[in-house]
C-alpha positions as CSV (number, residue, x, y, z in Angstrom):
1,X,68.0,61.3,61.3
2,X,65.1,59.8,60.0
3,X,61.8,61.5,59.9
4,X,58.0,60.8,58.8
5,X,57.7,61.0,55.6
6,X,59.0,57.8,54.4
7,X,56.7,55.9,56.5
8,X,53.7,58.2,55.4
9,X,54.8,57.9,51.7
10,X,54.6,54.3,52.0
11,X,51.5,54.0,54.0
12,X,50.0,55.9,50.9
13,X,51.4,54.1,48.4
14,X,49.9,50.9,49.9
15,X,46.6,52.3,50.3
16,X,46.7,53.4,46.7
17,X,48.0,50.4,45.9
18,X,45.1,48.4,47.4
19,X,42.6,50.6,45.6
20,X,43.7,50.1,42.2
21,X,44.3,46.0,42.8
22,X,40.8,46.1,44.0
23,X,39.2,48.3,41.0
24,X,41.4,46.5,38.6
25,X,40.1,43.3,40.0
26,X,36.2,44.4,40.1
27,X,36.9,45.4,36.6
28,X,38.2,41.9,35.5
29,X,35.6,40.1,37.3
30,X,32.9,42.3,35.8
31,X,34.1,42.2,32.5
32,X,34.5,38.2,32.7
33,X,30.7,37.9,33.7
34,X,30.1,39.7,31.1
35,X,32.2,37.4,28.9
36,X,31.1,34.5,30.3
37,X,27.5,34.4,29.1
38,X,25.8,37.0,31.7
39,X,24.9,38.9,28.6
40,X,25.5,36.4,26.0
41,X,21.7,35.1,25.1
42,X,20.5,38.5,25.0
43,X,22.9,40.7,23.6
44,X,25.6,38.6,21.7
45,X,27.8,40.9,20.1
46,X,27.9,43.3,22.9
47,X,29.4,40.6,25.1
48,X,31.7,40.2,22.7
49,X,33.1,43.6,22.2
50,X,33.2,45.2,25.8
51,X,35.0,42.6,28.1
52,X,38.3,42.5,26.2
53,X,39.2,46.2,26.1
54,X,38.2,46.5,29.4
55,X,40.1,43.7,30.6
56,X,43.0,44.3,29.2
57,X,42.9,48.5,29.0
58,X,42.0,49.3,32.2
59,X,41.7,45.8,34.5
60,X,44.9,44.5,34.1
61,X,47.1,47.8,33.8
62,X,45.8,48.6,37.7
63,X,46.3,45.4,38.8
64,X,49.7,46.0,37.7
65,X,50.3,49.5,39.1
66,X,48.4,48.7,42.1
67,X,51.3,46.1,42.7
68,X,54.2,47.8,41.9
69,X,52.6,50.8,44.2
70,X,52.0,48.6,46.6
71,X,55.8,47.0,46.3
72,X,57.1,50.8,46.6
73,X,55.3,51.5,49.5
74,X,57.0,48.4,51.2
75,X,60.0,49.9,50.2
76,X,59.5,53.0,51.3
77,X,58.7,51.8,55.1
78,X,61.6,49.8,55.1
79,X,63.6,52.8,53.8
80,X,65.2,50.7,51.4
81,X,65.5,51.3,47.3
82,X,64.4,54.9,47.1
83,X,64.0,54.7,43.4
84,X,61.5,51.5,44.0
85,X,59.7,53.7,46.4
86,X,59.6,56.5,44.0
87,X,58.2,54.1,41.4
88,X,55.9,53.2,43.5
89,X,54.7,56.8,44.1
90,X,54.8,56.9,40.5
91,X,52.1,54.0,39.9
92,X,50.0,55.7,42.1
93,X,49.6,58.5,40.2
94,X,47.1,56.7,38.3
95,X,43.6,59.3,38.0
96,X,42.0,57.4,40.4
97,X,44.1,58.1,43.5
98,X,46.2,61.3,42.0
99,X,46.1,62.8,45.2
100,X,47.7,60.7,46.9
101,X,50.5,59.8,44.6
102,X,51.2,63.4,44.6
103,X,51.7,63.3,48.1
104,X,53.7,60.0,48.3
105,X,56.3,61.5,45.5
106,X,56.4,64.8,47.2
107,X,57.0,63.0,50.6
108,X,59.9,60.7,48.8
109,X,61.4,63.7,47.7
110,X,61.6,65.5,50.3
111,X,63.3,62.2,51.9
112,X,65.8,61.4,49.7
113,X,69.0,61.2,52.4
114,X,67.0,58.6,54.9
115,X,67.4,55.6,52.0
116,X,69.7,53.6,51.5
């Protein structure tokens, strides 16, 4: 019998998903302005010490969990790979959008017999 929560866990997911690409992607390209000489004339060894951490400590890491969320959710409406769905609902987790990986995983759960 299937049911909606799979389909709902991986609507979330996505949506998630998209909102960390996007902020990780904001982050990257704000950083790299920074980088690039938006700063540089004026403040020289700021520009050099902000970009990099936040590039690579926050950009990059949701960019990464905002695929793999986005991945799972995919999963997840295909009912296919319920541990890739539950990693996705993992990645979603992130602070930003706790909420709603909450309710992915609890959804997943909840789901368990409809994967294959």
């Amino acid at each position: 019998m299937t049911t909606w929560k799979p389909p709902t866990a991986g609507v979330i997911e996505i949506v998630a998903g998209v909102l960390h690409i996007l902020v990780g992607a904001t982050t990257i390209l704000v950083a790299g302005g920074v980088a690039g000489g938006l700063c540089l004339a004026e403040f020289p060894l700021i520009s050099l010490m902000v970009p990099l951490p936040l590039i690579t400590g926050i950009g990059l890491p949701l960019l990464v969990l905002g695929t793999a969320s986005v991945v799972g959710g995919i999963s997840a409406l295909k009912r296919k790979r319920w541990g890739l769905a539950l990693a996705g609902g993992i990645c979603a987790l992130v602070p930003l959008q706790a909420l709603l990986g909450v309710l992915a995983i609890v959804f997943l759960a909840m789901s368990r017999a409809e994967f294959e």
